[in-house]
N, C-alpha and C positions, 0 to 999 in steps of 0.2 A: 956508695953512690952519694951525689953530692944533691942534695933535692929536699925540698922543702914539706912534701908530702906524703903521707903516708898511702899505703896501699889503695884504703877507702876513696881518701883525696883523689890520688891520682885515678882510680877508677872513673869519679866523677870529672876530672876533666877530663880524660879520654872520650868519654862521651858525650860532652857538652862541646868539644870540637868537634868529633865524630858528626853532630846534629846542624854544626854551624857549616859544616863542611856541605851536608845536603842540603841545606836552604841555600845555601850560594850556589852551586847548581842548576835548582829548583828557579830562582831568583834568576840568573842568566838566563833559563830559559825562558822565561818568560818574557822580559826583554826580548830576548831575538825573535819571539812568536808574535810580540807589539810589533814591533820594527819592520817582520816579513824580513829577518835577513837569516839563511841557511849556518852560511861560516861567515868567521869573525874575520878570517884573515885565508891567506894561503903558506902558510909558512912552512906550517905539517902538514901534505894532504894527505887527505881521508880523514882526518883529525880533527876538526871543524875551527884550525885556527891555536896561537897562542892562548887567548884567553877564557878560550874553553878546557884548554888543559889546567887552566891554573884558578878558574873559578871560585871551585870550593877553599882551595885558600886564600883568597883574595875575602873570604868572610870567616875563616877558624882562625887563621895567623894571629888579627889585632884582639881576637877574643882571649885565646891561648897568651898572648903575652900579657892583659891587663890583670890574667889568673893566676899567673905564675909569679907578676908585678906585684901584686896584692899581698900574696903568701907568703912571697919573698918577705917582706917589710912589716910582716905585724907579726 
């Protein structure tokens, strides 16, 4: 494998995504609970919308890559 981290490492960002993933969720929802709005869209129904599917990485992605950016480089 081609990766900059070892098991431990990678443990630890797996779950430091894992955690960023549910606060973006957490975070969305609460928004939509301010706002009073159900779905974001109708794109998927029953789905509550595009960017309820993509929430939680819309807060792991930039985290996950300034970790992997970091490790990469030092």
């Amino acid at each position: 494998f081609i990766t900059p981290f070892s098991p431990l490492q990678a443990s630890a960002v797996a779950f430091v995504a894992c955690t960023m993933g549910f606060l973006g969720g957490l975070v969305a929802s609460a928004i939509k609970r301010d706002q009073g709005v159900k779905d974001w869209g109708h794109l998927i129904e029953g789905h509550g919308g595009m960017l309820d599917r993509t929430d939680s990485l819309v807060f792991a992605a930039p985290i996950f890559f300034h970790i992997v950016r970091y490790f990469w480089t030092v």
